[in-house]
NULUM-247472 format. One line per field, with one value per atom (N, C-alpha, C): atom name; residue in one letter; x, y, z. Coordinates in Angstrom, 2 decimals, decimal comma, always signed. Layout:
N
a = CA	...
r = A	...
u = X	...
v = Y	...
w = Z	...
END
This chain:
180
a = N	CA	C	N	CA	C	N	CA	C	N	CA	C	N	CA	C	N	CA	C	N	CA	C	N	CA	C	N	CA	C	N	CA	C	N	CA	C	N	CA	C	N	CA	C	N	CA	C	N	CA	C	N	CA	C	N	CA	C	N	CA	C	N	CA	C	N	CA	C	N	CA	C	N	CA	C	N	CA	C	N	CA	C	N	CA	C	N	CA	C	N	CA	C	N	CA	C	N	CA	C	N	CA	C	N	CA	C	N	CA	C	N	CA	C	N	CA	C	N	CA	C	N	CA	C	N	CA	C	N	CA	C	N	CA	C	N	CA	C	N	CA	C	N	CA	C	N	CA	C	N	CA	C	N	CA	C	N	CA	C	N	CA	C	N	CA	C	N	CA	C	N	CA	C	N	CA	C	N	CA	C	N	CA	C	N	CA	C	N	CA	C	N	CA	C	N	CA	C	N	CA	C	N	CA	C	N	CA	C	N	CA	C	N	CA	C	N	CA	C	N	CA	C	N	CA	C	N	CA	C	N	CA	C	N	CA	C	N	CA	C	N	CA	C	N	CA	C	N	CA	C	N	CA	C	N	CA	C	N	CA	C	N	CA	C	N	CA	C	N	CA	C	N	CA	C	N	CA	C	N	CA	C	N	CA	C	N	CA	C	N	CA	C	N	CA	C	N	CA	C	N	CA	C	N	CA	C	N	CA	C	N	CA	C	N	CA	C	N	CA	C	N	CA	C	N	CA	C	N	CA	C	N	CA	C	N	CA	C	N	CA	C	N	CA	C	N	CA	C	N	CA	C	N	CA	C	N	CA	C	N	CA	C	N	CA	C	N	CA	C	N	CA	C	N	CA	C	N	CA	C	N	CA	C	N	CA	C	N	CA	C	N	CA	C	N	CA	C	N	CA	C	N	CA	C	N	CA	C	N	CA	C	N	CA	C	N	CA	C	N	CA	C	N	CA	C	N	CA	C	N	CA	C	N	CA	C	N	CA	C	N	CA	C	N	CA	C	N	CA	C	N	CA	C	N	CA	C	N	CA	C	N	CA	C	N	CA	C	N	CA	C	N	CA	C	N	CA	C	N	CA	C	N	CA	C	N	CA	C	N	CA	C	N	CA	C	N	CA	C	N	CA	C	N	CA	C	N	CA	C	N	CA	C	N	CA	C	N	CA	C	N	CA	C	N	CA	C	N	CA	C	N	CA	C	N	CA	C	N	CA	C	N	CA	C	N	CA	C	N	CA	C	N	CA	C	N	CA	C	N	CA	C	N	CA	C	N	CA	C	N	CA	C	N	CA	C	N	CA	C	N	CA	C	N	CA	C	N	CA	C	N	CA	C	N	CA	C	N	CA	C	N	CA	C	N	CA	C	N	CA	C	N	CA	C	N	CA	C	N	CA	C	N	CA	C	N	CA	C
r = X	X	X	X	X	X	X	X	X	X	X	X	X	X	X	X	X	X	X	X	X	X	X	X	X	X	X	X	X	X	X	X	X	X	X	X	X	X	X	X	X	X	X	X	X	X	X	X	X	X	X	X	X	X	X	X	X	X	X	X	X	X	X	X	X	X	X	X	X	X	X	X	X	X	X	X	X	X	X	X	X	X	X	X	X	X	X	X	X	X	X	X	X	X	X	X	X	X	X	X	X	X	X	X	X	X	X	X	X	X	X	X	X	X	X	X	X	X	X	X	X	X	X	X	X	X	X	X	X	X	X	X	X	X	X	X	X	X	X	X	X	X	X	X	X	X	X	X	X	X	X	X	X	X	X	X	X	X	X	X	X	X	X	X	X	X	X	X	X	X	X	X	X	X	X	X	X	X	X	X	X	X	X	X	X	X	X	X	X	X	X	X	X	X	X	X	X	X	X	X	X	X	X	X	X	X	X	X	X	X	X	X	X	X	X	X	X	X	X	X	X	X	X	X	X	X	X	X	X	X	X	X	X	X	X	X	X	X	X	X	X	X	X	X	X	X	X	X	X	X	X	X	X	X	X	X	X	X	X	X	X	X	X	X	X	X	X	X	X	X	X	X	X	X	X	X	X	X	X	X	X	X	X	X	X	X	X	X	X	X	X	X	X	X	X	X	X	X	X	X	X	X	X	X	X	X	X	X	X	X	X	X	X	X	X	X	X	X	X	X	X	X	X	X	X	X	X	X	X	X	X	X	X	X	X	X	X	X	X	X	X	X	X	X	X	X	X	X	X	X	X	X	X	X	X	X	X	X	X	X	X	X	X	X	X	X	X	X	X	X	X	X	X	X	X	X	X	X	X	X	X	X	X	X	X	X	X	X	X	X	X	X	X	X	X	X	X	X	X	X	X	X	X	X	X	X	X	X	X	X	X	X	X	X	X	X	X	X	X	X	X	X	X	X	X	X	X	X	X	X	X	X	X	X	X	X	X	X	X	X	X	X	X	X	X	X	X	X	X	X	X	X	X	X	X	X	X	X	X	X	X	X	X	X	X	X	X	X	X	X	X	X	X	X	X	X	X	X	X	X	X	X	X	X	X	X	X	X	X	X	X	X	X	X	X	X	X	X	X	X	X	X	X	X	X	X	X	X	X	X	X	X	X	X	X	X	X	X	X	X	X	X	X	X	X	X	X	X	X	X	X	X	X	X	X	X	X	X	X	X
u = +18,38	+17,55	+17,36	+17,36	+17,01	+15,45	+14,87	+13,48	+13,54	+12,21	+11,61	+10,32	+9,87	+8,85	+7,56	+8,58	+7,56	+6,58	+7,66	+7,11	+5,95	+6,18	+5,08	+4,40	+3,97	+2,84	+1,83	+0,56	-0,59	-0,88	-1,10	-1,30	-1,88	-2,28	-3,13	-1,50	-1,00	-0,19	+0,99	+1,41	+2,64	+2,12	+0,93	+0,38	+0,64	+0,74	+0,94	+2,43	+3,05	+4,51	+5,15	+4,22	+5,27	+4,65	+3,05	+3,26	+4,11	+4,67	+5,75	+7,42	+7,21	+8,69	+8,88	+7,87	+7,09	+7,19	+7,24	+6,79	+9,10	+9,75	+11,12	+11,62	+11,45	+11,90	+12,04	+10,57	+10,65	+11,08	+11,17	+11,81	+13,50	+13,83	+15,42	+16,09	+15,23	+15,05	+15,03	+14,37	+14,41	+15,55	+15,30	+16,78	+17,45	+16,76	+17,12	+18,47	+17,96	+19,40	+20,78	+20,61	+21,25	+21,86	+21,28	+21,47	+21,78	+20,99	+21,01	+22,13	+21,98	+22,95	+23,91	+24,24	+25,47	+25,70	+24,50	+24,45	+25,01	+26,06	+25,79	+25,39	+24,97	+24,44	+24,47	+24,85	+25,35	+24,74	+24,43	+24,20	+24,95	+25,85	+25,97	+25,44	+25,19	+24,41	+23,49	+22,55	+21,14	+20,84	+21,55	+21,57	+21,94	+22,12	+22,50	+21,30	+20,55	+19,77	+18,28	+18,28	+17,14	+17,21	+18,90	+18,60	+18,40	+18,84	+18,81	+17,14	+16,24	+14,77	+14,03	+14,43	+14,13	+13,94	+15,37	+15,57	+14,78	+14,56	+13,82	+12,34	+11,45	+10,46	+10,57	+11,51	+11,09	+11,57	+12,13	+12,32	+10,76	+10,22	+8,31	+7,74	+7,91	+6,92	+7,42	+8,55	+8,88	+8,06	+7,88	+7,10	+5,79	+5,06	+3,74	+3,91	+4,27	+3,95	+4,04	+3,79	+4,02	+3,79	+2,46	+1,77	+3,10	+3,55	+4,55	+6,07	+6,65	+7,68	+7,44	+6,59	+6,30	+6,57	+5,57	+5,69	+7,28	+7,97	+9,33	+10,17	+9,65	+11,09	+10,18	+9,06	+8,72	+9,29	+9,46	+9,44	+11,25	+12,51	+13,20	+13,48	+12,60	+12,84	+12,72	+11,45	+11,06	+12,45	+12,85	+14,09	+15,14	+15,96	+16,70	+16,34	+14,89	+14,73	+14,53	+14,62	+14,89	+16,26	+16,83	+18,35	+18,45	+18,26	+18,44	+18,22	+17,05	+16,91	+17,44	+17,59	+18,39	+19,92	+20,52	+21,89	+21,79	+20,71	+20,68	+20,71	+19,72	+19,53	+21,04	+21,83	+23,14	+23,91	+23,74	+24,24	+25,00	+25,22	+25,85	+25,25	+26,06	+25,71	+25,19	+25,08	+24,88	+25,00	+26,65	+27,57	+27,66	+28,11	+28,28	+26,95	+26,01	+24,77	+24,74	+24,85	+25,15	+25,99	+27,15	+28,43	+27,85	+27,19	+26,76	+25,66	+24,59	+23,40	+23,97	+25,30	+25,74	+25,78	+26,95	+27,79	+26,73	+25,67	+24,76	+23,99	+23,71	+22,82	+23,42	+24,73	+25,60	+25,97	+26,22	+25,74	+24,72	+23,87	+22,19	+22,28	+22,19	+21,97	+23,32	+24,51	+25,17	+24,90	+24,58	+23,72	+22,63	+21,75	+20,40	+20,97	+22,00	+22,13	+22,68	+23,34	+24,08	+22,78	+22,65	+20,95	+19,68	+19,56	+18,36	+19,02	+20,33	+20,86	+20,43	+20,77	+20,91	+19,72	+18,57	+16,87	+16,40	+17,16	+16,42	+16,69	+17,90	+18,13	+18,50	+17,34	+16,77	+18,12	+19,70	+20,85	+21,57	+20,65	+20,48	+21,93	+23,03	+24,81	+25,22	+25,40	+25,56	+24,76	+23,86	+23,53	+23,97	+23,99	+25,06	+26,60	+27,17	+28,15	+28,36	+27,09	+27,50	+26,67	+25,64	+25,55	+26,17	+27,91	+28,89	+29,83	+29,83	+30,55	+30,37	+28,57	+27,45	+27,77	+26,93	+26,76	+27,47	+28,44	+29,02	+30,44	+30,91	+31,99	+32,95	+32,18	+32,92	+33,23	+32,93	+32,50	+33,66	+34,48	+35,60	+34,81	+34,31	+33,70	+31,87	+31,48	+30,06	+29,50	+30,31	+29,94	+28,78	+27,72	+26,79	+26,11	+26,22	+24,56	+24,52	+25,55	+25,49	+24,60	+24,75	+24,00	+22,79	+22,30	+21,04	+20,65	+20,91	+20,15	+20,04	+20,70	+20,45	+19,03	+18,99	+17,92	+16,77	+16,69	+15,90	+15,23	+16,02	+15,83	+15,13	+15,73	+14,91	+13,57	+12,92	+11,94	+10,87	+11,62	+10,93	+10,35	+11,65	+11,55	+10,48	+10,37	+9,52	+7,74	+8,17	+7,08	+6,15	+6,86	+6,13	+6,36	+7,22	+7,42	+6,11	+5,53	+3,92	+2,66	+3,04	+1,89	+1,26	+0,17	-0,33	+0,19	-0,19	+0,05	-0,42	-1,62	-2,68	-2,22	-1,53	-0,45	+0,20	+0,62	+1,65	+0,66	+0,23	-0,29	-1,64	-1,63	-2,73	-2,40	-0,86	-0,42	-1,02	-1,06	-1,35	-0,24	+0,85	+2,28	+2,55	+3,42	+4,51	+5,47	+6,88	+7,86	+7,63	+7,89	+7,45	+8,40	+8,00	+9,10	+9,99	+11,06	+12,22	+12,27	+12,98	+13,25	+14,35	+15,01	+16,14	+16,12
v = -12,86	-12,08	-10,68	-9,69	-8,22	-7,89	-6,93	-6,17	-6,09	-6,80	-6,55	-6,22	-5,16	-4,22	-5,09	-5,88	-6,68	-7,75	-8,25	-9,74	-8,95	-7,95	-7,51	-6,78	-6,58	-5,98	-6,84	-6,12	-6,84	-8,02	-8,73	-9,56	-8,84	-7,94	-7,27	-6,55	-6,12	-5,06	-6,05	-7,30	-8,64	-9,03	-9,01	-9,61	-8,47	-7,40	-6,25	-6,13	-5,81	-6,13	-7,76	-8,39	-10,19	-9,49	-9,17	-8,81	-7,74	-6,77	-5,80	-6,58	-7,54	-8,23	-9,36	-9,91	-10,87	-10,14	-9,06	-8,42	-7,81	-7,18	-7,76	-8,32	-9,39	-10,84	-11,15	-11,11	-11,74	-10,68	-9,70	-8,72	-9,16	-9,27	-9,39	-10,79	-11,74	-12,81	-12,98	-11,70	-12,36	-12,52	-14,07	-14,21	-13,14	-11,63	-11,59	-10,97	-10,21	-9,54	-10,15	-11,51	-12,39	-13,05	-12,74	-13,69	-12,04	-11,40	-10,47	-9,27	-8,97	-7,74	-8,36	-9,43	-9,84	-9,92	-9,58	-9,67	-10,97	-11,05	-12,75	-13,30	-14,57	-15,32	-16,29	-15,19	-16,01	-15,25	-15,33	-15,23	-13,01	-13,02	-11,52	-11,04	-11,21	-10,55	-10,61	-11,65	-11,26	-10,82	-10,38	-9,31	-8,14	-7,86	-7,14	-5,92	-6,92	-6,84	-6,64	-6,93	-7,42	-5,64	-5,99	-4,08	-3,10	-2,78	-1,89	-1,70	-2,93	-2,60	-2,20	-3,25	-2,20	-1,13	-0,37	+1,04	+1,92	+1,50	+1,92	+2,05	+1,29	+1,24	+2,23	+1,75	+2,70	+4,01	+4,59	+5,72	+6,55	+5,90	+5,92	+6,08	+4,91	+4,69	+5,88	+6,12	+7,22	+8,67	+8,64	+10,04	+9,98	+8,78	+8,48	+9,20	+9,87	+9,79	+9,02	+9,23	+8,56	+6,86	+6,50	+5,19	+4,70	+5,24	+5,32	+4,85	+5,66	+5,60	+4,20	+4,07	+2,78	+1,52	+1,79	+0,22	-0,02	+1,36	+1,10	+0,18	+0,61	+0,44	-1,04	-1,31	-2,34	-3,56	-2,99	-3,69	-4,54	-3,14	-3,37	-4,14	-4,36	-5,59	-6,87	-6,97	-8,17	-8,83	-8,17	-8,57	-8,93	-8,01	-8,42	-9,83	-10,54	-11,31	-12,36	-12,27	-13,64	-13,61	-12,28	-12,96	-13,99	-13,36	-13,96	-15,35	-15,93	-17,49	-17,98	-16,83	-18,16	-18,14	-17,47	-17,47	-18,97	-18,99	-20,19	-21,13	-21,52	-22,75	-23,17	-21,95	-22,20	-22,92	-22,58	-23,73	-22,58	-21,45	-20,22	-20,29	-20,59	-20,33	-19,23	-19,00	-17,64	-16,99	-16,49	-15,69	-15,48	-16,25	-15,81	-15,77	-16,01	-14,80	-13,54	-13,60	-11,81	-11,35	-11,58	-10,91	-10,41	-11,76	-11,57	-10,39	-10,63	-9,52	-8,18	-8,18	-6,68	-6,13	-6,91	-6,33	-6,24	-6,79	-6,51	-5,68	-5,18	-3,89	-3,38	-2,82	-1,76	-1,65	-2,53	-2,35	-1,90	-2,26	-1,81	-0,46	+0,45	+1,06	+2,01	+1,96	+2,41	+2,61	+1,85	+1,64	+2,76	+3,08	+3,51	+4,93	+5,13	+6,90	+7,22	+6,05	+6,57	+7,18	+5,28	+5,53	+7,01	+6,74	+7,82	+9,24	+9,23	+10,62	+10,84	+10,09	+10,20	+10,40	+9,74	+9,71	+11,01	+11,55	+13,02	+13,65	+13,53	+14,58	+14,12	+13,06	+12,41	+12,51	+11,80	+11,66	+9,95	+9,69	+8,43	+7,87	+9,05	+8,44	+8,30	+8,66	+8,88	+7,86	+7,05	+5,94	+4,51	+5,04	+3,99	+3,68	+5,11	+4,30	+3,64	+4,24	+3,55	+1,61	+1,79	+0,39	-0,57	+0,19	-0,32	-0,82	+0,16	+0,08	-0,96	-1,46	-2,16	-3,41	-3,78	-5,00	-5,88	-5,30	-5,38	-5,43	-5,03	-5,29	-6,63	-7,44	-8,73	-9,25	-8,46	-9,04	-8,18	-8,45	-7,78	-7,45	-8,53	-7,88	-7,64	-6,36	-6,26	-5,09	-5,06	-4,31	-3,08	-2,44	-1,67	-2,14	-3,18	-3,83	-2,64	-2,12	-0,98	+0,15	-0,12	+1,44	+0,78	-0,59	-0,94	-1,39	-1,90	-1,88	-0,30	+0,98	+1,57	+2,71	+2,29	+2,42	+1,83	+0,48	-0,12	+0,62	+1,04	+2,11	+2,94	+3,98	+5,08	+4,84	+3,36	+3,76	+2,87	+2,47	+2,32	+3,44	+4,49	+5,79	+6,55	+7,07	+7,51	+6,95	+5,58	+5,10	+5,19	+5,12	+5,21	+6,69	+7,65	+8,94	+9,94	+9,50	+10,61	+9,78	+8,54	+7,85	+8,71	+8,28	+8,99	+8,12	+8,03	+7,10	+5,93	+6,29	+4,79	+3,72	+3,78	+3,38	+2,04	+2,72	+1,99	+1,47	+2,00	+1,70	+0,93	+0,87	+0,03	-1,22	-1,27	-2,39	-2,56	-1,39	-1,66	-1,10	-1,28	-0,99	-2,42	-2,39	-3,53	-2,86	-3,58	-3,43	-3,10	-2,53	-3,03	-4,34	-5,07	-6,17	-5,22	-5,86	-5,88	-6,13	-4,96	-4,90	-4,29	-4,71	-4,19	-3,35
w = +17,99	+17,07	+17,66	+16,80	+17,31	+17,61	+17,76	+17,92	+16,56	+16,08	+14,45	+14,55	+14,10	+13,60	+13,51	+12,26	+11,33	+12,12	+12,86	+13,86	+14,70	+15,48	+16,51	+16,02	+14,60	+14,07	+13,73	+13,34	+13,13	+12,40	+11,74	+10,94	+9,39	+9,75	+8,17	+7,73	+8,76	+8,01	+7,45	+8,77	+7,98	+6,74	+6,35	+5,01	+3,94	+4,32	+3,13	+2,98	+4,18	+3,77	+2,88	+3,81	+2,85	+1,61	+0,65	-0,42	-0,96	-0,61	-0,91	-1,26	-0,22	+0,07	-1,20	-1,63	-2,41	-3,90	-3,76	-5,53	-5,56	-4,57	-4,43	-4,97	-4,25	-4,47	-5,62	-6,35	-8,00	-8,73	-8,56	-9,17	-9,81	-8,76	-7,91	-8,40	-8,70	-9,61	-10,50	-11,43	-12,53	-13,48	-14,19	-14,79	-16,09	-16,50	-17,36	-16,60	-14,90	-14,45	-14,45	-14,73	-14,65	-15,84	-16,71	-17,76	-19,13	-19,26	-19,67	-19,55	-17,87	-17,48	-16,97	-16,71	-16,12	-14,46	-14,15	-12,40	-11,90	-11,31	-10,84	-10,15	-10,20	-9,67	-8,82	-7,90	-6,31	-5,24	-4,10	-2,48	-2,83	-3,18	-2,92	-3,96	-5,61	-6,45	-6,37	-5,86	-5,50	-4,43	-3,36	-2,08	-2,89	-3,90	-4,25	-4,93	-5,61	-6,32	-5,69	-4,63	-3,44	-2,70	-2,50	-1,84	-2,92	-4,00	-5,04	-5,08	-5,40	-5,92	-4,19	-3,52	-2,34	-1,46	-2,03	-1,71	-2,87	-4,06	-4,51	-4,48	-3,85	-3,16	-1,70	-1,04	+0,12	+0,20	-1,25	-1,39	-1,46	-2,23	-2,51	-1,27	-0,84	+0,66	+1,92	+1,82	+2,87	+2,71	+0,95	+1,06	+1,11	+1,40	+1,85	+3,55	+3,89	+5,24	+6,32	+7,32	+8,66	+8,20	+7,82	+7,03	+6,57	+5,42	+4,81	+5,41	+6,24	+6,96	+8,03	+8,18	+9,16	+8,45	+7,32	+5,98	+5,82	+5,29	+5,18	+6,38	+7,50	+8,74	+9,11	+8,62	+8,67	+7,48	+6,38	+5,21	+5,38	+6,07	+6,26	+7,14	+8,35	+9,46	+8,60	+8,11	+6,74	+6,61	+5,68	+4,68	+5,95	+6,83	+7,51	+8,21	+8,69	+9,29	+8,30	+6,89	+6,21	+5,71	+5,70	+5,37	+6,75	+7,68	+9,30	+8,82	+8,47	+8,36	+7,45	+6,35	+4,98	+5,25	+6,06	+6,61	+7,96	+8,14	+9,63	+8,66	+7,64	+6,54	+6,19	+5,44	+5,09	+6,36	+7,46	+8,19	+9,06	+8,98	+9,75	+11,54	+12,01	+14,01	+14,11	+15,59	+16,31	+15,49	+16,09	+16,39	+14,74	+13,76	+12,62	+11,50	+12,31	+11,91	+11,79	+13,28	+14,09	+13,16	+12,80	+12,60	+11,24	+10,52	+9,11	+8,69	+9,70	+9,89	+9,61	+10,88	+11,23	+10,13	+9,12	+7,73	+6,86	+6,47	+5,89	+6,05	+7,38	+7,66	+7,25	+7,28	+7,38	+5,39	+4,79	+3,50	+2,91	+3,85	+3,06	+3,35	+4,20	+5,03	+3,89	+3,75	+2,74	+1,50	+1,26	-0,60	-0,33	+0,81	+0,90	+0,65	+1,58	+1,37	+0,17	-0,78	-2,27	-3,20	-3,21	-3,91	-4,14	-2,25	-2,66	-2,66	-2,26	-2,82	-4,24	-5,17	-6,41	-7,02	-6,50	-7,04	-6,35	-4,94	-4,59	-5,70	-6,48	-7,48	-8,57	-8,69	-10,08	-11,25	-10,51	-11,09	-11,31	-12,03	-13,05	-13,59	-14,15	-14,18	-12,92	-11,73	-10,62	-9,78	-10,34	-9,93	-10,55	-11,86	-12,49	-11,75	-11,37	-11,15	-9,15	-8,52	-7,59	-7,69	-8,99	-9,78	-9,95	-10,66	-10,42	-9,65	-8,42	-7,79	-7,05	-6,40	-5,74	-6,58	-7,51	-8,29	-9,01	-9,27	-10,44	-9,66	-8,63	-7,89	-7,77	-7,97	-8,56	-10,12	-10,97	-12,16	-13,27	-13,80	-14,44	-15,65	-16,88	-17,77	-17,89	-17,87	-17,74	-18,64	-19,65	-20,73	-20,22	-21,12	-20,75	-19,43	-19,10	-18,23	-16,75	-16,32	-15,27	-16,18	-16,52	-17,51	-17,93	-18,24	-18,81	-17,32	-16,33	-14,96	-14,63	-14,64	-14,28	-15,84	-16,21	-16,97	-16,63	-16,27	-15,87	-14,04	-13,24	-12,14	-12,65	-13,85	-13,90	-13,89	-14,78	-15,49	-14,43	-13,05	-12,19	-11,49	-11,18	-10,75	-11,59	-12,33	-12,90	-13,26	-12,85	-12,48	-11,73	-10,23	-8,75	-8,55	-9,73	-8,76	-8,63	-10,03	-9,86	-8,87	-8,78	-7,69	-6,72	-6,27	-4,79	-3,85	-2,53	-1,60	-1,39	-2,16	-1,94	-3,03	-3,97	-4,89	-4,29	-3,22	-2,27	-1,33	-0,44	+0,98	+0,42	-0,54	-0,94	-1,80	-1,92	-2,97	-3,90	-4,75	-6,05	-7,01	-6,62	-7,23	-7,81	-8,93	-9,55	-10,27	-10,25	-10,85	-12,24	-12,85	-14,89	-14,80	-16,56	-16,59	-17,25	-17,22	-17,96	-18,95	-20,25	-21,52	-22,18	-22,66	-23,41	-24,50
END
């Protein structure tokens, strides 16, 4: 296991992140991405889906400030340390943990600079297509749904973008639901 943020922090602050990681999650879940947009529904579309609403949150939380930047690099240990266990559950060793962790940081961490390129300069087609390129990478027919998930972004974006900080650092943020 690596140095995680999350583990050697306080208990008040692990309880604000699992809720951050927690509102994610069901996000990232829900079946309409699935059933609706065509996301699939396997181990890489919902990693898929898990980093997309994520990076969208800690695009938010970074401009909270220091508070801010901490929750993030905290929020991101979070997530890396349960892929970590639901990759051990699957039955994955060590070594092909590690290997697995690596390629996954290194995805996330890729997606992060497309992404928030595109939301610094609030460029919504240009997120569609790295949408595509991300999600949808396995999936031959997927009609609009790159373009109706990436609608569904904006109107997150525009959501959290006029927030204050206490928004966030106070968890009183949620996803909207999903509507077509």
């Amino acid at each position: 296991m690596f140095f995680n943020s999350y583990t050697s922090s306080q208990s008040k602050k692990r309880d604000l992140i699992d809720s951050f990681y927690y509102k994610i999650v069901n996000v990232s879940r829900s079946k309409d991405f699935y059933e609706k947009l065509l996301v699939p529904d396997t181990i890489d579309g919902r990693y898929d889906l898990l980093v997309l609403f994520s990076i969208m949150l800690t695009f938010h939380l970074y401009k909270c400030g220091n508070a801010g930047k901490d929750l993030s690099q905290n929020l991101f240990d979070k997530i890396f340390l349960d892929l970590d266990l639901s990759l051990r559950e699957l039955g994955a060793g060590d070594a092909g943990v590690h290997i697995k962790i690596k390629q996954m940081i290194n995805s996330y961490m890729g997606r992060q600079e497309a992404y928030c390129n595109c939301l610094k300069i609030k460029d919504f087609n240009k997120l569609e297509k790295h949408i595509t390129k991300n999600v949808y990478r396995n999936v031959v027919d997927f009609g609009k749904s790159p373009y109706l998930l990436s609608k569904y972004c904006q109107k997150v974006f525009f959501l959290f973008e006029n927030k204050n900080d206490q928004y966030f650092l106070l968890n009183e943020f949620n996803f909207p639901k999903f509507e077509i």
